[in-house]
C-alpha positions in Angstrom: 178.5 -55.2 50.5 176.6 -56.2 53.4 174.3 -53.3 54.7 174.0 -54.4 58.3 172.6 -51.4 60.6 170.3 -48.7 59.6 172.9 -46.3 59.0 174.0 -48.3 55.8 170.4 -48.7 54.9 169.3 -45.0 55.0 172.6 -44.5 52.4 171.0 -47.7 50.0 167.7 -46.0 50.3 168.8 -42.5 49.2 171.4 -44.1 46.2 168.0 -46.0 45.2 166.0 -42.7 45.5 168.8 -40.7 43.3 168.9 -43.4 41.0 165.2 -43.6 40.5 165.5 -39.6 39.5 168.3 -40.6 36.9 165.8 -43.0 35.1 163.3 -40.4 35.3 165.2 -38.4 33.8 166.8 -40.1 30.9 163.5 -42.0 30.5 160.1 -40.0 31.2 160.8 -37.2 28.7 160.2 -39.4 26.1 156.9 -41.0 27.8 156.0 -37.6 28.2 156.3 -36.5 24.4 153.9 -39.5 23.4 151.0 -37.9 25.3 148.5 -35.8 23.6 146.6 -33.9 26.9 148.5 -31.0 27.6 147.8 -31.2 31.5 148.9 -34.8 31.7 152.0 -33.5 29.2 152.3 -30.7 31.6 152.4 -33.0 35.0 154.8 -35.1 33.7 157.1 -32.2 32.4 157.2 -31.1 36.1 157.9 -34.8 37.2 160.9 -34.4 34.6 161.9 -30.8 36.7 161.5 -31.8 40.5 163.8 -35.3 39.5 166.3 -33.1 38.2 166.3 -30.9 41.3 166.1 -34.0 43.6 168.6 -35.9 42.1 171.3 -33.3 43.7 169.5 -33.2 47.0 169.8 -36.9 47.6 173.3 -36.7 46.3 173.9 -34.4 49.0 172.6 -36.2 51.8 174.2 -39.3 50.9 177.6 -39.7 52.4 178.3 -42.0 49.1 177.9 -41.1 45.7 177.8 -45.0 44.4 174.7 -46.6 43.8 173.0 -49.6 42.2 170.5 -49.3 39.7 167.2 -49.1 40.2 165.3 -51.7 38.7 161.8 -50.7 40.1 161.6 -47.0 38.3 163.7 -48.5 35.2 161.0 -51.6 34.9 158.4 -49.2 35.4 159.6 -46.8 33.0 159.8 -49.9 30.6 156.3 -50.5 30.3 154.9 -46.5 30.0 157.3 -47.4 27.0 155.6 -50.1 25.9 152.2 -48.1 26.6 153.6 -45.3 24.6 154.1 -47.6 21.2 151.1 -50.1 21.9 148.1 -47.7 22.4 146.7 -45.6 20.4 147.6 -41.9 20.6 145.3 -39.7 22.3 142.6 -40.4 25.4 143.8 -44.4 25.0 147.5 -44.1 25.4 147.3 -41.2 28.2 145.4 -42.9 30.3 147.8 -45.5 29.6 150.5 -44.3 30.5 148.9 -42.3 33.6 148.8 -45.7 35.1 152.1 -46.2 35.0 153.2 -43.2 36.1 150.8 -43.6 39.5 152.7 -46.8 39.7 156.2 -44.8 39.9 154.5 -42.5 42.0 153.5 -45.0 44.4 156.5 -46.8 44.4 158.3 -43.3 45.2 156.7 -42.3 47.5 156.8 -45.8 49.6 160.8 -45.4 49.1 161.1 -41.9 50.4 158.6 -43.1 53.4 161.1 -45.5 54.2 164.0 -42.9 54.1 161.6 -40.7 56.2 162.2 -42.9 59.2 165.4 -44.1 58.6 166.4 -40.3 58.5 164.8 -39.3 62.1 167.4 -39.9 64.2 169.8 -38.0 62.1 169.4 -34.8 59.9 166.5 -32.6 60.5 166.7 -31.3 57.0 167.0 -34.2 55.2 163.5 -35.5 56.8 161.8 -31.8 56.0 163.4 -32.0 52.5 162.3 -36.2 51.9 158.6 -35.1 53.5 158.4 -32.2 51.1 159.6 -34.6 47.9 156.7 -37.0 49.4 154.5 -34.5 49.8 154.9 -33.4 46.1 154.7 -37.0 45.0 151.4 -37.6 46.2 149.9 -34.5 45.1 151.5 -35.3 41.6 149.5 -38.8 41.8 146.3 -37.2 42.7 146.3 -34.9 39.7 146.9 -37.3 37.8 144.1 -39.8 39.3 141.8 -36.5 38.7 143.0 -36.4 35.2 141.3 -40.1 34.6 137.4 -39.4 34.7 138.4 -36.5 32.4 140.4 -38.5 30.0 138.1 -41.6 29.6 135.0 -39.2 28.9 136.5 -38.2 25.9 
């Protein structure tokens, strides 16, 4: 299918934004269970809560339940796997696989930017609800940016 108004767009970009919490889901808890620091452990456990919560949110504000994959969080997720089997465990593989996490955040928090303003003109909840997931993406990222100086002391 075609998207061809903004409409159909805000839909694509909140199937992409579900889908992304799927392959958080089925993916991170095992990114998360090759890190040693228990507050990096402990961030990405709560990464593994809020995609669970949000996954039904977007579901909700989406006026279609299909969805394609998404390939960014799924690529993404790929290499904190590779991280997680190629460094060695402790202060090496959790700043590893910090970085890619960032790189999740990041590209999460661009998507739900975009659904921000696609969103305006329509449901005032839905914007309050995307600012708030935005909100707790970046403050995710910046602990975990904090958490680098700590780790690479070590």
């Amino acid at each position: 299918m075609t998207t061809t108004n903004m409409d159909e767009l805000l839909v694509v970009a909140l199937q992409d934004l579900r889908e992304g919490r799927l392959v958080i889901l089925h993916r991170l808890p095992d990114v998360a269970a090759a890190v040693r620091d228990e507050a990096v452990r402990g961030a990405f456990d709560q990464l593994i809560a809020r995609a669970d919560d949000e996954k039904a949110q977007f579901a909700g504000m989406s006026s279609d339940p299909g969805g394609e994959p998404n390939l960014w969080a799924g690529g993404i997720l790929d290499d904190a796997c590779r991280d997680a089997s190629s460094n060695a465990a402790g202060p090496v593989r959790d700043v590893a696989l910090i970085g890619a996490i960032r790189k999740l955040l990041a590209s999460d928090i661009v998507s739900l930017e975009t659904a921000i303003v696609l969103s305006r003109s329509g449901n005032d909840n839905d914007v309050a609800a995307l600012e708030d997931m935005r909100q707790a993406g970046v403050e995710a990222n910046e602990f975990l940016g904090e958490q680098l100086p700590r780790l690479t002391r070590a």
